[in-house]
MILOTI-921174 format. One record per residue: residue in three letters; x, y negated, z negated of N, C-alpha, C in turn. Coordinates in steps of 0.02 Angstrom, whole numbers, plus 32768, in hexadecimal, padded with zeros to 4 digits. Layout:
ALAXYZXYZXYZ;...
// end
This chain:
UNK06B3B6FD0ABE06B0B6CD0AF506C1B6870ADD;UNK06B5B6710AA406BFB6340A7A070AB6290A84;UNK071BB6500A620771B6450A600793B6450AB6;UNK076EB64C0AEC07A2B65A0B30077FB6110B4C;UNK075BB5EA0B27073AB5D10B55074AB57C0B52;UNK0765B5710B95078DB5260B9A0753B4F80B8E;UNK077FB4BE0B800742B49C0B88076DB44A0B97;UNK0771B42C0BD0078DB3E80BE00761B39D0BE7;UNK076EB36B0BC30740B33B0BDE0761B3120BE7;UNK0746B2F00C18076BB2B20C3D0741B2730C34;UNK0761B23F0C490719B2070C4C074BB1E00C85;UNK0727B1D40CAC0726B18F0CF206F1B1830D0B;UNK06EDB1550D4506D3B1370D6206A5B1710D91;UNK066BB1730D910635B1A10DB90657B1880E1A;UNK065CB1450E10066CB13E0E5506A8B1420E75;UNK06E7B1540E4D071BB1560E4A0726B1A30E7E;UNK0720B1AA0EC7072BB1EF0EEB0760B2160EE1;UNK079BB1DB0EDD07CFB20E0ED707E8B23D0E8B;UNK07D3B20E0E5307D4B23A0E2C07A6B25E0E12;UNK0761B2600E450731B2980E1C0745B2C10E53;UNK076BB2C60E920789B3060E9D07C2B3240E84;UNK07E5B30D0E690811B3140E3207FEB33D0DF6;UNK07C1B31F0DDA07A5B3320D9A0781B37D0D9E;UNK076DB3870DE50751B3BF0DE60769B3FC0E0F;UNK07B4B3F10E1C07D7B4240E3207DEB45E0E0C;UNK07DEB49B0E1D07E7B4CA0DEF07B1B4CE0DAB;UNK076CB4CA0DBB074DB4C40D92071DB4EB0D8F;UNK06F7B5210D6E06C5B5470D7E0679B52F0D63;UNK0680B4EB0D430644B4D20D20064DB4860D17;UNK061EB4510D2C062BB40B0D1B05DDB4010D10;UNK05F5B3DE0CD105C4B3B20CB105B9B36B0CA5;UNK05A8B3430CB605A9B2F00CC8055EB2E60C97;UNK058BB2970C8D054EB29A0C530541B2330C79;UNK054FB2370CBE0554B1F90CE104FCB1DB0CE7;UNK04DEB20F0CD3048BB2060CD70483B1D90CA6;UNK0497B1E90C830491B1B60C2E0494B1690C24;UNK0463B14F0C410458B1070C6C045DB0CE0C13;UNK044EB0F50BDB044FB0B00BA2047BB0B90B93;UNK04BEB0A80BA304F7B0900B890503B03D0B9F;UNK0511B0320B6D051CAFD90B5A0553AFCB0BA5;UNK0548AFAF0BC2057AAF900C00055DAFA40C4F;UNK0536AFD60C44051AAFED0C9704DAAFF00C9A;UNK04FDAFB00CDF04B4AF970CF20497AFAE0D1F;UNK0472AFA00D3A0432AFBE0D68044CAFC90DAC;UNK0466AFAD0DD704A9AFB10E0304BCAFD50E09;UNK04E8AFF50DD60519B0480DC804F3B0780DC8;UNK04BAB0610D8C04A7B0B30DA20480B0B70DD7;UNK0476B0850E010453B09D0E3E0477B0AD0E84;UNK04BBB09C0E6804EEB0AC0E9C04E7B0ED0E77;UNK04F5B1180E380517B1460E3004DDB1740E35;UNK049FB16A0E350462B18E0E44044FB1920E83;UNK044DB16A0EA6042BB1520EEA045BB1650F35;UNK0486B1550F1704B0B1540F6104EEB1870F69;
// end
């Protein structure tokens, strides 16, 4: 199973619609790691847009 098994990562914008429908076309599994609130630059704002709304 190791060897058949894709594996793609992307990085954009959580609020970005058109390309997280993009990103998840043809996809049988997505993993977002957009929860991950201590990164140096995002502030309290974002992630409450990207949590909240």
């Amino acid at each position: 199973l190791q060897n058949k098994t894709k594996l793609t990562v992307l990085e954009g914008d959580i609020l970005d619609e058109p390309f997280l429908k993009r990103a998840c076309q043809d996809m049988s599994v997505i993993i977002h790691t957009a929860s991950i609130i201590y990164v140096i630059g995002v502030t309290h704002r974002v992630h409450h847009e990207c949590q909240c709304e």
